[in-house]
N, C-alpha and C positions, 0 to 999 in steps of 0.2 A: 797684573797686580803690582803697586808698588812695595817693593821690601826696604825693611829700614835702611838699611845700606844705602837702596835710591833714594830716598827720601831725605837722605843726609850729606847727598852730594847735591840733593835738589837744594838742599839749605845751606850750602855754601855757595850756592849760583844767583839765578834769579832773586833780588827781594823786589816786594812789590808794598810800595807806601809806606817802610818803615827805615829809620837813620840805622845803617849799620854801622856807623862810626865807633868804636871801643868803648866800655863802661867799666867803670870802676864795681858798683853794687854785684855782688853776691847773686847771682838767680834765688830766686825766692823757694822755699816750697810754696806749693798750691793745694788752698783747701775749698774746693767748689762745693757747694751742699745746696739742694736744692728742695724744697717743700714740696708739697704737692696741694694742691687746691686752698692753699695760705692767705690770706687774704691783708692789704696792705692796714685796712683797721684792725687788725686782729692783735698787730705789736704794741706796748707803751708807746715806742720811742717813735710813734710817727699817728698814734691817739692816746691822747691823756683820758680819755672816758671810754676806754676800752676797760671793759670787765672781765681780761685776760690777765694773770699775771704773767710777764714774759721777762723774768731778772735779765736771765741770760745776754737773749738778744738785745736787749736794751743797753745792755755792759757790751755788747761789744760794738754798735752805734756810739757808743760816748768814745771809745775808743779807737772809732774810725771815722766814716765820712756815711752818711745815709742818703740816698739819691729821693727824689722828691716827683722826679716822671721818667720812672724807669718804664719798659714796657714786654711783654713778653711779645714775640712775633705771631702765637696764635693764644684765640681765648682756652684753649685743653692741651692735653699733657702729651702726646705723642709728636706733633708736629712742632710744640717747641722744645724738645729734648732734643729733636733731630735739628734745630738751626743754633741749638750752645755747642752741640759738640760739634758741629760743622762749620759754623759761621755763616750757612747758607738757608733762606728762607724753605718750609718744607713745602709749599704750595709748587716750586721749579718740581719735583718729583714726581712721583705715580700718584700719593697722597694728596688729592684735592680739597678732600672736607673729614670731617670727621675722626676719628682713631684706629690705632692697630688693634687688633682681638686679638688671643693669647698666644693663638695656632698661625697667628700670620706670618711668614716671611721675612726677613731683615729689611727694613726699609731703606739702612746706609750701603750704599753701592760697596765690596770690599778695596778698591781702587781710589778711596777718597780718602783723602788725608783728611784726620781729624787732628783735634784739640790735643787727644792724648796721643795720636802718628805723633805729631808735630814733635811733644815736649820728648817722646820717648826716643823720638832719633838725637835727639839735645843731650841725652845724655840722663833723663830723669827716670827715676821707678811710677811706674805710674798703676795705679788700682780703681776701680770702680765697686761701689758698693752700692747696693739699694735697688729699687724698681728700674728695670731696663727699658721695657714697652717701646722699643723700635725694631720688634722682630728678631726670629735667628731661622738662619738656615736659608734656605731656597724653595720649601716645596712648600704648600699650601693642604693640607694642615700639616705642621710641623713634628714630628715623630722625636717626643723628646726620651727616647729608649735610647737613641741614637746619639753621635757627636751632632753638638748645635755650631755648624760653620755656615757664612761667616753670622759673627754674632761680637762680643765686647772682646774680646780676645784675639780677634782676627781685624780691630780696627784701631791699636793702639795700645791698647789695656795690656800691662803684664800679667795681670790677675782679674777676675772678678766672683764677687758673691752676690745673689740677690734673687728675683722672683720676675715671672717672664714680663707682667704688665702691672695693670692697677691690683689693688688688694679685693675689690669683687667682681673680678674679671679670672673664671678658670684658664688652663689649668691651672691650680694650687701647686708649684713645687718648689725649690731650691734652685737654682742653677752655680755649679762650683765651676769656675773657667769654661771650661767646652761639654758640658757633662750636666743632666737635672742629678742630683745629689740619688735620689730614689724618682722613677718614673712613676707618673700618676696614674697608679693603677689601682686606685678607688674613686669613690665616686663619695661627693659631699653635697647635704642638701643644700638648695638658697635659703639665706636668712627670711625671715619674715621683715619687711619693710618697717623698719622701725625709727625711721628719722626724729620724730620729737620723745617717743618714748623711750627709746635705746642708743642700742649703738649702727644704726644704719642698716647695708641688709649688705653680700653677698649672692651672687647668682650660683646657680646649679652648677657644677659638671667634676671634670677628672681632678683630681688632688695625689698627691704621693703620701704615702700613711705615716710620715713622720709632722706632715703641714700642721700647723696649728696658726688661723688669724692672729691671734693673740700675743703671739711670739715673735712676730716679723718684724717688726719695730724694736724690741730691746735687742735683734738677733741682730738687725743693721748697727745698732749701736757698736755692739760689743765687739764687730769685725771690723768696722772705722778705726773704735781705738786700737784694737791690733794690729792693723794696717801703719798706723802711724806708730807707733813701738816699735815692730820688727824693721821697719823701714832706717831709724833713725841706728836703731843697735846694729843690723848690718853693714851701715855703711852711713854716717853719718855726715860724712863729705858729700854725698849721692843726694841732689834732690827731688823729690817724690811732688807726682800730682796724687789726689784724694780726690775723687768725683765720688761724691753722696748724696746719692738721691733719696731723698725718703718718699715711705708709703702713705703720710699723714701730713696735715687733718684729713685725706682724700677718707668718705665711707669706705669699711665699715668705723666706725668710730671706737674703737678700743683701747683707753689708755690702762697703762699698766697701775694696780693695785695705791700705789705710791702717788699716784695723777690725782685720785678719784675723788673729787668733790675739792679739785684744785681752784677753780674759777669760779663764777657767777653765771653761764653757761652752756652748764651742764654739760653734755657727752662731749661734744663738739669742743667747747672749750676747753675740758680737758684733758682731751686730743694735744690743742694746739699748747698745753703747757708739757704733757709730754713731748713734745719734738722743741721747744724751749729748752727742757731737762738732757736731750741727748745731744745738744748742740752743746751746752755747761759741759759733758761727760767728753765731747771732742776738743774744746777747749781750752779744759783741765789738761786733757792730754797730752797738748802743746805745751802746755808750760812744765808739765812735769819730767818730758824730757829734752826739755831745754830749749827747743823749737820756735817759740813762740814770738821769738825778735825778729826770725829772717822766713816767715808766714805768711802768705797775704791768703787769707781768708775772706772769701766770697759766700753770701748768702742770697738767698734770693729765693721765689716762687713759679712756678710751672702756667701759671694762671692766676685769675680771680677765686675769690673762693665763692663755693657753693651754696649762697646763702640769699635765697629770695625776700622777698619783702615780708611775709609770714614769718620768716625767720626773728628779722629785724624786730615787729612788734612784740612778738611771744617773747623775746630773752632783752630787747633795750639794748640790742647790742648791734653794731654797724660795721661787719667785718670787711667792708670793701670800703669805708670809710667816706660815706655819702656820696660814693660814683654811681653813675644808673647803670645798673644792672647787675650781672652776674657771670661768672664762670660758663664759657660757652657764647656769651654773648659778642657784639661787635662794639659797642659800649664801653666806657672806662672800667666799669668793675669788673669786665669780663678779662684786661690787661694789664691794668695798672697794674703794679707788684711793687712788695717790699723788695728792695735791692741796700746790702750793707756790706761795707768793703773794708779792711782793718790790715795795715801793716804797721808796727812799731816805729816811727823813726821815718816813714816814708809818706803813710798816709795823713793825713791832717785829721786830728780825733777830735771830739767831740762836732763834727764838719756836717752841712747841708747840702749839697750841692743839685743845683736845676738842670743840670745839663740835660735834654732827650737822650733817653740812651734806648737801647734794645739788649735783651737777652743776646742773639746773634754776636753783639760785640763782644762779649767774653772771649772769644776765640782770638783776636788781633791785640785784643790789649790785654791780656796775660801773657800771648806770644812776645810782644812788645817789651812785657817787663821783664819778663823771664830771658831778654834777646835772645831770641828766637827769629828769625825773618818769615817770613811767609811766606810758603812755594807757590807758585804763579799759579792760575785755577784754582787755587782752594781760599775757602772763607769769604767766599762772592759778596756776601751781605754783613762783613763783620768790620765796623768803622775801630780805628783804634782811639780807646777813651783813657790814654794811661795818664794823659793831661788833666784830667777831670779827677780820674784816681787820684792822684797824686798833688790836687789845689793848684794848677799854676796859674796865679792871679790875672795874665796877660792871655791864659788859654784863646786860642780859637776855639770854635764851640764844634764837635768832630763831625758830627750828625746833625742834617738840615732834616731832614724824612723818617718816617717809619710807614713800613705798610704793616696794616694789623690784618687779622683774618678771622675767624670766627668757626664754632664746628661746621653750622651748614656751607659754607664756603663764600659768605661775602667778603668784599675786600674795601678796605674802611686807606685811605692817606691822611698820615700827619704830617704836615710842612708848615713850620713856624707853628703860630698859636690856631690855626684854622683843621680843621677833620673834619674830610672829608669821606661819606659811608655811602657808597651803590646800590643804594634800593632802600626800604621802608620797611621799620621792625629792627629785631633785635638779631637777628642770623642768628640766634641759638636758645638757651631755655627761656627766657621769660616774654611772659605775651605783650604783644604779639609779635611771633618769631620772623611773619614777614605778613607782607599787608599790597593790596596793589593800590597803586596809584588811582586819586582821585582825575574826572576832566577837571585841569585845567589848575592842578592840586603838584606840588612837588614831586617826584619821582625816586631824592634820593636825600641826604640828609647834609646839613652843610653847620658845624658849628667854630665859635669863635671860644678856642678853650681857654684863654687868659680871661675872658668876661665871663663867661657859662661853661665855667668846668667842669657842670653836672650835667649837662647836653639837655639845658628848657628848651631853650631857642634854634628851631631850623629855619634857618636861614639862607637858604636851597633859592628860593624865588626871589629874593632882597638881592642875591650878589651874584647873578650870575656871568659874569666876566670872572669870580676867583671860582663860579664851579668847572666853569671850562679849562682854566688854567690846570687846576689841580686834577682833573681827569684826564687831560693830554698829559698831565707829569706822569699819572699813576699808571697808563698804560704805556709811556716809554720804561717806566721801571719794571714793567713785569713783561717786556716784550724784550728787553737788555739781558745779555747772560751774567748781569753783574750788577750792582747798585754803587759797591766800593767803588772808589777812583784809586787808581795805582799809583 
């Protein structure tokens, strides 16, 4: 296992792709927040007919740079949590398709340098708050009576609070650093399935008798802003990463008292103006103690949000912002994501920028700005976008590629304006999830996304000199231990 010590002399040795030439700038703090099944129409500042109010996030686009094809590296929440904090795609792992359940295993090896190894051998405080969902411990099912190693504390993290996976995924409990706060020694019914009626549903099983659904979102709140308080009165010279992840808009849908009857919507919507309100409540926070100049604050989504075409006509609302599909899917809407960047003074405000980017790169280009170098093996898939971050007019564009993935496990290439998807169907919720090949019929999916950025047109049988191209590219990327170039 590496200890920060080695990891510190790994960062005085090796860098791999970035200038370690001297900088003037300050290391920043780092505020990472991540949604969870958010959806890229769900903001103002990237739909003007979105029937969401979103002040916040929209205030803080105006005041930074809003990316326009960001993309997560899977369409669901386990496997792309696991390539932001790693910089490595999760498909390289045991993780083929699908998601961690509550009682699984830590899916992060303890030997891998994460986002937060990285900043915390640099010298930063670093905290995690909010849904974990990449496993703790080693055994299968996980015994949370016990210490949970390794787990967010054994990969970086000085601290962490939160809950083991999604919010209707047992068990229900707390996790404080190495510890479930109380072990889940009752037992709580599943919600009754209430997606247009309610607020969504929860599955059956263990809880610890302090859980309450309802609480877990104002409870992430309230220890973010804490987290950034104690941090700065400690030691205000010291600077802190903040990984926050929240539990919402993923079901059950429960916004607090103060949300209700926030949007046009309903539950859903005002969900997603409550995690609007607690990004305000993070925000404030920066500026009240003083913070708020030397921040770069990162926002973004874990996926598409979950919102099928039912959805769409019942509410007039287009939370993935007319991309085909949905959350889980291999489709635009199951990846695209809002992605919003904001540093005072460094990032360029009120800013658009087109750049391809990936979740995964958050690891190389925070390390990047934060100088930081990058230890040799780590962050295999994380390109540095700090050019992009930062407007420079003359940028090279960092990121030629993205490989997407989808729950059932198909695997889709972006290269330039072309994407490329292996097989027929949507590889996840909406019909049809896969489909076989007609005689004499395409086989896989081939679009041109600058013409048909809503994927009408497959174009699999018209071009096939660019599907052979891009499927010798996609199987030298996934056959490489690496995508980055050093």
């Amino acid at each position: 296992m590496l200890t920060c010590i080695s990891i510190a002399l790994a960062l005085s040795g090796t860098v791999c792709g970035q200038d370690s030439a001297p900088q003037t700038v300050s290391p920043p703090n780092v505020v990472l927040i991540l949604a969870d099944d958010l959806g890229i129409g769900d903001l103002g500042c990237y739909n003007a007919a979105s029937k969401i109010p979103t002040p916040h996030l929209d205030g803080l686009a105006q005041g930074g740079t809003r990316f326009t094809d960001a993309h997560s590296p899977s369409a669901v929440c386990t496997p792309t949590r696991y390539g932001l904090l790693t910089g490595r795609y999760a498909w390289r792992t045991r993780l083929k398709s699908g998601v961690l359940w509550g009682h699984d295993p830590c899916l992060i090896q303890p030997d891998r340098v994460t986002l937060a190894t990285a900043l915390s051998a640099a010298g930063y405080r670093t905290g995690a708050v909010g849904k974990w969902h990449l496993g703790f411990g080693t055994d299968n099912p996980v015994d949370f009576a016990e210490p949970l190693h390794p787990g967010p504390v054994d990969l970086g993290f000085d601290e962490f609070f939160g809950i083991p996976s999604s919010l209707d995924i047992p068990p229900y409990v707390y996790v404080l650093g190495d510890r479930a706060i109380e072990p889940p020694t009752t037992t709580v019914s599943g919600s009754a399935h209430r997606r247009q009626d309610g607020g969504g549903f929860w599955r059956k099983g263990p809880a610890s008798p302090d859980f309450r659904h309802a609480e877990v979102l104002p409870r992430f709140g309230f220890r973010a802003v804490e987290f950034i308080e104690r941090s700065v009165r400690t030691d205000p010279d010291k600077p802190f990463l903040l990984y926050l992840a929240l539990s919402a808009p993923h079901t059950p849908w429960l916004p607090s008292e103060e949300f209700e009857g926030h949007s046009e919507v309903e539950h859903y919507g005002d969900f997603v103006g409550h995690v609007d309100g607690l990004v305000g409540e993070v925000l404030a926070a920066l500026d009240r103690m003083g913070v708020a100049e030397n921040t770069l604050v990162v926002f973004t989504s874990d996926n598409g949000s979950h919102w099928p075409e039912a959805d769409i006509k019942r509410h007039g609302h287009d939370a993935n912002l007319g991309y085909r599909g949905q959350k889980a899917d291999i489709w635009e809407g199951g990846h695209r994501v809002p992605f919003v960047v904001r540093w005072p003074g460094r990032v360029q405000p009120a800013a658009e920028c087109p750049d391809l980017l990936c979740l995964t790169d958050v690891y190389a280009t925070v390390a990047a700005l934060a100088q930081v170098p990058l230890v040799s093996g780590a962050a295999e898939d994380s390109f540095d976008q700090s050019a992009a971050f930062l407007g420079g007019a003359d940028r090279v564009l960092a990121r030629a590629d993205v490989i997407h993935h989808s729950i059932n496990g198909t695997f889709a290439l972006r290269s330039g304006p072309w994407k490329l998807i292996q097989g027929l169907g949507s590889g996840g919720f909406t019909a049809p999830k896969t489909r076989k090949p007609e005689v004499g019929g395409p086989t896989g999916q081939l679009y041109h996304l600058e013409r048909d950025p809503y994927e009408t047109q497959n174009l699999w049988l018209e071009e096939p000199e660019i599907v052979a191209r891009l499927e010798a590219r996609l199987l030298a990327q996934r056959t490489a231990s690496q995508t980055r170039s050093n």
